[in-house]
N, CA, C and O atoms as CSV, one atom per row, in Angstrom:
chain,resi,resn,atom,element,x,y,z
A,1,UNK,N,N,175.239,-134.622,7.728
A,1,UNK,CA,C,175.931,-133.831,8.712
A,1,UNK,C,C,177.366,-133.566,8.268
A,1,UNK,O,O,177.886,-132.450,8.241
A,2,UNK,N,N,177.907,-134.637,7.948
A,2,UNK,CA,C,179.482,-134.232,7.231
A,2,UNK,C,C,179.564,-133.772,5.686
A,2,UNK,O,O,180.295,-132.849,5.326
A,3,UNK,N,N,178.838,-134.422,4.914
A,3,UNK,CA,C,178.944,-134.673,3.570
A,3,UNK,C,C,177.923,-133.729,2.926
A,3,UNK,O,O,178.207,-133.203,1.850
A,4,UNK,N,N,176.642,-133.464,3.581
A,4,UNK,CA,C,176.003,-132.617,2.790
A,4,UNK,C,C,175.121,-133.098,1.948
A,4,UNK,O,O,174.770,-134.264,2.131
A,5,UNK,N,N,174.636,-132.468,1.007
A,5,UNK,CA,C,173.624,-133.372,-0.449
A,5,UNK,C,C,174.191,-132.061,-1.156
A,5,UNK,O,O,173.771,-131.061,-0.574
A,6,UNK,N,N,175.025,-131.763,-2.247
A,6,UNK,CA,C,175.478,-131.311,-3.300
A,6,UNK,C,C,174.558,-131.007,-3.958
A,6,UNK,O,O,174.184,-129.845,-4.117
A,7,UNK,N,N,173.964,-132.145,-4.521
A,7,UNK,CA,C,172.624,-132.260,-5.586
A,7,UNK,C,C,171.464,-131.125,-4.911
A,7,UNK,O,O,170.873,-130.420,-5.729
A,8,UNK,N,N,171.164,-130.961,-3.544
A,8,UNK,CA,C,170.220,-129.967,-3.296
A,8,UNK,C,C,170.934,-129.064,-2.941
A,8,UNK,O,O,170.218,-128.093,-2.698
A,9,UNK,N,N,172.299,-128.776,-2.723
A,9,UNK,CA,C,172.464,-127.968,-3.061
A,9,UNK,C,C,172.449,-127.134,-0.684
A,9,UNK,O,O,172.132,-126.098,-0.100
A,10,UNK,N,N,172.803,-127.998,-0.464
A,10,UNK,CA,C,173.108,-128.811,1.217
A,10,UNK,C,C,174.309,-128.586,1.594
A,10,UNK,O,O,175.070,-129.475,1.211
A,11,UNK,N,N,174.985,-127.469,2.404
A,11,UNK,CA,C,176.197,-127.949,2.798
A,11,UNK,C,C,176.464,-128.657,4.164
A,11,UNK,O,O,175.589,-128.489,5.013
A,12,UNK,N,N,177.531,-129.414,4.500
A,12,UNK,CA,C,177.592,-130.228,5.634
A,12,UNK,C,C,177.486,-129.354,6.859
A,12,UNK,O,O,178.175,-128.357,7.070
A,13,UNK,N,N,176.331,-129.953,7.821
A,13,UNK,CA,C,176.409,-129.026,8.830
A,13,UNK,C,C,178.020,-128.833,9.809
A,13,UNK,O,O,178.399,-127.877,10.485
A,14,UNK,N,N,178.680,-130.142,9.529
A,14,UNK,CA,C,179.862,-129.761,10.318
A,14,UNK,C,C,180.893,-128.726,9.670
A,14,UNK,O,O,182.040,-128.530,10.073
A,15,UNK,N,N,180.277,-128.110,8.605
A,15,UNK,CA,C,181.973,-126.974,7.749
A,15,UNK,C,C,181.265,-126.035,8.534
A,15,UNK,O,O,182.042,-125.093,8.373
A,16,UNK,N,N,180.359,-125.574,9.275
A,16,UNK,CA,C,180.078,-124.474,10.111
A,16,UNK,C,C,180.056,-124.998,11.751
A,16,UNK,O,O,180.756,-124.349,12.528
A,17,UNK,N,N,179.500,-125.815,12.134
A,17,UNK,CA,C,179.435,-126.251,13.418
A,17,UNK,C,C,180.032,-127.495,14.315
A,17,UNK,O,O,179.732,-128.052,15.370
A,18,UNK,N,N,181.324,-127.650,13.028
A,18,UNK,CA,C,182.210,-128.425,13.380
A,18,UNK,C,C,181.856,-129.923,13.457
A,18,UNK,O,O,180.655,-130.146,13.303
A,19,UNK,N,N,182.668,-131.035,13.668
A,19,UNK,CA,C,182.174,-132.308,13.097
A,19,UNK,C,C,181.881,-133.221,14.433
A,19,UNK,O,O,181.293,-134.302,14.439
A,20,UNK,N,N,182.453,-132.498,15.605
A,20,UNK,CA,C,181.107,-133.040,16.811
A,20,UNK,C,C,180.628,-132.161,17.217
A,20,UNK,O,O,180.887,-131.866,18.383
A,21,UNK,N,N,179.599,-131.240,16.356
A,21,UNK,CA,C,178.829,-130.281,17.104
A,21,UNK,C,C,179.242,-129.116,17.910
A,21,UNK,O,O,178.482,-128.349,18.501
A,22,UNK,N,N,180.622,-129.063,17.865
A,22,UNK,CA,C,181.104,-128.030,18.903
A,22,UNK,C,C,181.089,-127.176,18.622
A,22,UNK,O,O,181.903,-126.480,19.228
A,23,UNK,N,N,180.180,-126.364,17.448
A,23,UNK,CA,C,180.469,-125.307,17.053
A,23,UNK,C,C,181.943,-124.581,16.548
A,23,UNK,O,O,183.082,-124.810,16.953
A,24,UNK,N,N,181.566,-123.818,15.724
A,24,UNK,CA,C,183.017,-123.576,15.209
A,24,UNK,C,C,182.719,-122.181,14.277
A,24,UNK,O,O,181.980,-121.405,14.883
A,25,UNK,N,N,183.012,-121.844,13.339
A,25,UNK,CA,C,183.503,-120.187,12.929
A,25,UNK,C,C,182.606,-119.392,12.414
A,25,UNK,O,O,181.754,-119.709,11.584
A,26,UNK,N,N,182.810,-118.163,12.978
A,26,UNK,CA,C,181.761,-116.927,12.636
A,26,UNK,C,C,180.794,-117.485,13.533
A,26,UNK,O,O,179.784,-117.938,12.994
A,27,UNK,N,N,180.851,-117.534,14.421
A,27,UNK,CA,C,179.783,-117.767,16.140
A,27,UNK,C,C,178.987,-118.760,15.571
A,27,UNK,O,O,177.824,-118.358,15.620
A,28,UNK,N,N,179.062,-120.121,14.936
A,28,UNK,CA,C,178.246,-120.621,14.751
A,28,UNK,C,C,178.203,-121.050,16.174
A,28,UNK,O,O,179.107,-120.883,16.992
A,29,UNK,N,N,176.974,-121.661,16.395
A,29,UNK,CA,C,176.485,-122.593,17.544
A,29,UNK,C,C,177.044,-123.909,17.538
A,29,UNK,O,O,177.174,-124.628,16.547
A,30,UNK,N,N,177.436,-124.228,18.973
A,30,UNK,CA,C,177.854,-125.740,19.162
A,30,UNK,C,C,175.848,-126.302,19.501
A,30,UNK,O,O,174.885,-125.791,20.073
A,31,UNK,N,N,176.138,-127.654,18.700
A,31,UNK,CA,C,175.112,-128.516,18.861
A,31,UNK,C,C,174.718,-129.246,19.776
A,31,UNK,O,O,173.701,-129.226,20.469
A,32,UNK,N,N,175.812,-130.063,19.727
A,32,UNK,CA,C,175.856,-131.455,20.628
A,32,UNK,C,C,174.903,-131.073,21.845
A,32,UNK,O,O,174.738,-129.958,22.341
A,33,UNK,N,N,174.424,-132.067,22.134
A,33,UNK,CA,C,173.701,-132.146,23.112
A,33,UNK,C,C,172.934,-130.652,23.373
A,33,UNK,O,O,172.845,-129.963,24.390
A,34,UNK,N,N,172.477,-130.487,22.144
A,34,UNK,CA,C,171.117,-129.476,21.844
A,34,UNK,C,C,169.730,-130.637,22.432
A,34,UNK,O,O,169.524,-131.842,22.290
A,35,UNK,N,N,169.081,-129.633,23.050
A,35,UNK,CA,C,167.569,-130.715,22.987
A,35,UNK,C,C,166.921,-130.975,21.973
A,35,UNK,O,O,166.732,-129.973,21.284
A,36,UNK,N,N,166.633,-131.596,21.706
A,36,UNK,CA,C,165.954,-131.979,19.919
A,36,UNK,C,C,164.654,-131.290,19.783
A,36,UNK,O,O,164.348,-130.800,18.696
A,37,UNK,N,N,163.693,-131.199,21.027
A,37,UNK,CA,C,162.580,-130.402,20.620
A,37,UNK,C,C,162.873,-128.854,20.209
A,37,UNK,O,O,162.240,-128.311,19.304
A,38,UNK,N,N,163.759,-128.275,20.859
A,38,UNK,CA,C,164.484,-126.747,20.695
A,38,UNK,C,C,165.024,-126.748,19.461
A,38,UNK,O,O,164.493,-125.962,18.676
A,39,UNK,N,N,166.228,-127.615,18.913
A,39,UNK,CA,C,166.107,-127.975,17.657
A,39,UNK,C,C,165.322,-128.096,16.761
A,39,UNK,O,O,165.380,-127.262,15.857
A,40,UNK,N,N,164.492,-128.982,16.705
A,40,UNK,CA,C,163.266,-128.815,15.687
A,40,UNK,C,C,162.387,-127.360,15.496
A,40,UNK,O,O,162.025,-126.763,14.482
A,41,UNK,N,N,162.223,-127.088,16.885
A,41,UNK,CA,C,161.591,-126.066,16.723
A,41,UNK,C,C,162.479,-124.698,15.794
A,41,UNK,O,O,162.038,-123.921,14.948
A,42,UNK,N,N,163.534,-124.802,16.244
A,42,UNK,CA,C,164.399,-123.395,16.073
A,42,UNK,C,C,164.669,-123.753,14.218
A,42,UNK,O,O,164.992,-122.884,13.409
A,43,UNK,N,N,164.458,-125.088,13.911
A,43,UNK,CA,C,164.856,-125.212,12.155
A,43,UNK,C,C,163.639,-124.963,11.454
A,43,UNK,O,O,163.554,-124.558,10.295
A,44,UNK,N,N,162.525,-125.284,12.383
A,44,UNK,CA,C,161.421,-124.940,11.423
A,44,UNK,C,C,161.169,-123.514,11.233
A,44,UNK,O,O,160.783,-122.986,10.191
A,45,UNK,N,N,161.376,-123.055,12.130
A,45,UNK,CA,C,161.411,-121.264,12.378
A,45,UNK,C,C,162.216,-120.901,10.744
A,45,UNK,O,O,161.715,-120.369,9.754
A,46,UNK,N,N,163.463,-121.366,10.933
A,46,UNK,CA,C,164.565,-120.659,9.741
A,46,UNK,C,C,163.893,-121.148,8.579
A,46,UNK,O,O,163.877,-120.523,7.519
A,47,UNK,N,N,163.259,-122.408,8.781
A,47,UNK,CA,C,162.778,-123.430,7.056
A,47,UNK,C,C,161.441,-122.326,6.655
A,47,UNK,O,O,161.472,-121.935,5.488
A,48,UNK,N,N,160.071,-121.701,7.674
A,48,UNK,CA,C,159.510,-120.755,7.550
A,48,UNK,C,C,159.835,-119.746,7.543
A,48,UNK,O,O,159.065,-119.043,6.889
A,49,UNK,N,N,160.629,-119.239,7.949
A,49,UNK,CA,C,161.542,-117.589,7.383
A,49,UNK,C,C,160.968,-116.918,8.635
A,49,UNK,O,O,160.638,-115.735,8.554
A,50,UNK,N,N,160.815,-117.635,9.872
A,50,UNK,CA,C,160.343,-116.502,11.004
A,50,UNK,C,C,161.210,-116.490,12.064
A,50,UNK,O,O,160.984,-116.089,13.205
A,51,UNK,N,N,162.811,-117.229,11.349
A,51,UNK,CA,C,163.636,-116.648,13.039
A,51,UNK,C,C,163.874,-115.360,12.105
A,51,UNK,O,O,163.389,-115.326,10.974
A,52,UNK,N,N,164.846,-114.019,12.766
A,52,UNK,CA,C,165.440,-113.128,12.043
A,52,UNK,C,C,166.767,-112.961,12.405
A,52,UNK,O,O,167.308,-111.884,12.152
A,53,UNK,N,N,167.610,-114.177,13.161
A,53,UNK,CA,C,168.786,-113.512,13.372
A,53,UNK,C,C,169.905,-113.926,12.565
A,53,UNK,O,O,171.122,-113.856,12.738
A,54,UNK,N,N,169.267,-114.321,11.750
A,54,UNK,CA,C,170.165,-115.084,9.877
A,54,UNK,C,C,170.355,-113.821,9.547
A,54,UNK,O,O,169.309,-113.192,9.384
A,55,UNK,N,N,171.369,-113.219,9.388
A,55,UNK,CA,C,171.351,-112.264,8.406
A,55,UNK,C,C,171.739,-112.326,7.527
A,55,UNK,O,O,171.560,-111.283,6.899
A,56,UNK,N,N,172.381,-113.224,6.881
A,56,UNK,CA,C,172.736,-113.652,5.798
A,56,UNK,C,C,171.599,-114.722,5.235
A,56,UNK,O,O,171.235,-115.005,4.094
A,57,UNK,N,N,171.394,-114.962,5.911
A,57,UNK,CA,C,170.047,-115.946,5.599
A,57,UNK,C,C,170.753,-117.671,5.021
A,57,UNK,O,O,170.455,-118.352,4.040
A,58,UNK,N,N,171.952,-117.945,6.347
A,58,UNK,CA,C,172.439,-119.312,5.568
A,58,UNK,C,C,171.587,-120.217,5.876
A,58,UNK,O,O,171.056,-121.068,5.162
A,59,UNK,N,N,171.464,-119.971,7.107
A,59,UNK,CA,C,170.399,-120.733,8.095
A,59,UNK,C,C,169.233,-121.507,7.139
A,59,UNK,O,O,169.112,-122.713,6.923
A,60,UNK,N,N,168.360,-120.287,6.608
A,60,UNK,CA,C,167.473,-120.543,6.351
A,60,UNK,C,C,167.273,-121.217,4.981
A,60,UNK,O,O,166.257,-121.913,4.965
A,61,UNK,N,N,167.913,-121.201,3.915
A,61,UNK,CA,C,168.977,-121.800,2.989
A,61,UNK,C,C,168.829,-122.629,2.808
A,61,UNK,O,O,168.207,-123.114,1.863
A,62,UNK,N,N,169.639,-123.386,4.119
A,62,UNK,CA,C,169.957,-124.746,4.380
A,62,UNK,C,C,168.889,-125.489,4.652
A,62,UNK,O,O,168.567,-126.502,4.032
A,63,UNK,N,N,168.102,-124.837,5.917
A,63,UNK,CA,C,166.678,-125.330,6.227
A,63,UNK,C,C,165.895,-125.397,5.371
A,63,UNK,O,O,165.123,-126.337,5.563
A,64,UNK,N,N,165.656,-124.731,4.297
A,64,UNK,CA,C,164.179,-124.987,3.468
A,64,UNK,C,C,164.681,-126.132,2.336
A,64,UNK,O,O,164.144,-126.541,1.306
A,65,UNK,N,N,165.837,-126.430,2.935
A,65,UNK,CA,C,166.134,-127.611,1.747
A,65,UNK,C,C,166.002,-128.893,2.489
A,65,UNK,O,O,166.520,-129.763,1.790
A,66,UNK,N,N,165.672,-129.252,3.277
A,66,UNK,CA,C,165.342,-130.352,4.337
A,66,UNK,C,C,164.061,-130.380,4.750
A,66,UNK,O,O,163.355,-129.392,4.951
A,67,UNK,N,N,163.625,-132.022,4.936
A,67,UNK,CA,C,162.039,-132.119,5.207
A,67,UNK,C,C,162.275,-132.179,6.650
A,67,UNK,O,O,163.226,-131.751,7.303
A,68,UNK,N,N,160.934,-132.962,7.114
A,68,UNK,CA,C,160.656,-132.630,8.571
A,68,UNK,C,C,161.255,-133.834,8.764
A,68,UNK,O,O,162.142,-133.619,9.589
A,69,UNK,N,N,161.262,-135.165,8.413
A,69,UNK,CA,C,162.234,-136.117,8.722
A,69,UNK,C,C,163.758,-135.928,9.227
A,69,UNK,O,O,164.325,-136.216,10.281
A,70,UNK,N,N,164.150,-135.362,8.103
A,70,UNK,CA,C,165.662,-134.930,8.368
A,70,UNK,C,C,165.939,-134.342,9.230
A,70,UNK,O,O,166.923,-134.629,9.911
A,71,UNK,N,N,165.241,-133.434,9.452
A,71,UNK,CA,C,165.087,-132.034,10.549
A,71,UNK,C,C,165.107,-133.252,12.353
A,71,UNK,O,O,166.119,-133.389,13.041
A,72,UNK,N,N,164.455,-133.567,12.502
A,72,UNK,CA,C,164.055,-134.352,13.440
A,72,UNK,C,C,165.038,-135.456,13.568
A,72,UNK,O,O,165.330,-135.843,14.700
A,73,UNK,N,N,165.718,-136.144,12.252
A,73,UNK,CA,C,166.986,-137.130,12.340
A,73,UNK,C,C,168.009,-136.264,12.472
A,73,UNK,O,O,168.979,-136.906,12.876
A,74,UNK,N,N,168.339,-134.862,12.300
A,74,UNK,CA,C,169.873,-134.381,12.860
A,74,UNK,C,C,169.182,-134.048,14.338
A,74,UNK,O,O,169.956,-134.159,15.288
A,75,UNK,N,N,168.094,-133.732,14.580
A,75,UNK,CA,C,168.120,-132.993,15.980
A,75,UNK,C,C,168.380,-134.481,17.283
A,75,UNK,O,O,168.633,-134.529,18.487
A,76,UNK,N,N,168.146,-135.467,16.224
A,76,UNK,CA,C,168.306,-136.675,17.794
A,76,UNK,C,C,169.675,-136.640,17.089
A,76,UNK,O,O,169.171,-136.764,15.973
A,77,UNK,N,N,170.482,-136.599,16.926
A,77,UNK,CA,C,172.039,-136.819,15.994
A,77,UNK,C,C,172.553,-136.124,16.661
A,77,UNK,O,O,173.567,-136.525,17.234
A,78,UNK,N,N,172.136,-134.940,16.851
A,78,UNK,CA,C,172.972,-133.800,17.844
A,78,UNK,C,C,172.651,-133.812,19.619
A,78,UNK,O,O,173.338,-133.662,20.629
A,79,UNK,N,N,171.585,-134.010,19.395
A,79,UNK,CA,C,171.088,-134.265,21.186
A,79,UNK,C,C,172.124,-135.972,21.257
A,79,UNK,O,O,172.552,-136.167,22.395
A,80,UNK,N,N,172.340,-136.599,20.682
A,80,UNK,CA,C,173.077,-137.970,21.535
A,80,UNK,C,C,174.781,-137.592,21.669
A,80,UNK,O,O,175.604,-138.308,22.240
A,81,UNK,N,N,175.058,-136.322,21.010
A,81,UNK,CA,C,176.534,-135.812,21.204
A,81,UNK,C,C,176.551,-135.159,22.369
A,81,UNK,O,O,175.666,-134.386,22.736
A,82,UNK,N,N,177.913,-135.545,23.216
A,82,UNK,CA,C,178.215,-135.088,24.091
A,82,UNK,C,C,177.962,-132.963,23.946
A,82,UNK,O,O,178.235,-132.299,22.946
A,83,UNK,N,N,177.621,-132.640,24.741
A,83,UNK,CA,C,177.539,-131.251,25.011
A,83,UNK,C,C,179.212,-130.740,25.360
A,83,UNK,O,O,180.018,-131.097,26.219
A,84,UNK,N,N,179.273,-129.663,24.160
A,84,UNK,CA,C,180.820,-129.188,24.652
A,84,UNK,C,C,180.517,-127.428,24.552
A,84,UNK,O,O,179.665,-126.847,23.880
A,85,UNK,N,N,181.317,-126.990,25.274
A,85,UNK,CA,C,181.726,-125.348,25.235
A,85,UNK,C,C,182.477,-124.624,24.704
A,85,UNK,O,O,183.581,-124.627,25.249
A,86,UNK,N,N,182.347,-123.672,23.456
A,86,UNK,CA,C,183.388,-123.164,23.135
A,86,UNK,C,C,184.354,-122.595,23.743
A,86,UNK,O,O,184.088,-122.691,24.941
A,87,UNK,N,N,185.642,-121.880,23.566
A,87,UNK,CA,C,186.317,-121.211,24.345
A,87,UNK,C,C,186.707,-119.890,23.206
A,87,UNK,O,O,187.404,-118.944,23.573
């Protein structure tokens, strides 16, 4: 979540969605206290290439470089963070 995996080639989900989930630049989404099933669901979508609102396609990127473990260990990671609102 902070650090990333370099080696695959992973960037930290917090340089886009900030480092408690609150979302942060170029409209990323705040996390925290995402539901984890909505989560999972919405990463497997990007890891299969069937959301379309990546247009850059970082999303999906990021996702096909993560198994279903991981996927499922950030989504309880982000569901136990407090829920915040951007402004």
């Amino acid at each position: 979540m902070r650090k990333g995996d370099p080696q695959r080639l992973i960037t930290p989900c917090a340089s886009c969605h900030g480092v408690g989930g609150q979302g942060g630049k170029l409209e990323a989404p705040a996390l925290g206290g995402q539901n984890p099933v909505y989560f999972v669901r919405t990463m497997l979508h990007y890891h299969g290439g069937q959301r379309h609102n990546d247009v850059a396609k970082g999303m999906r990127f990021f996702a096909e470089r993560l198994s279903r473990a991981e996927i499922e260990a950030l989504a309880a990671y982000y569901a136990d963070l407090p829920a915040t609102r951007r402004r």
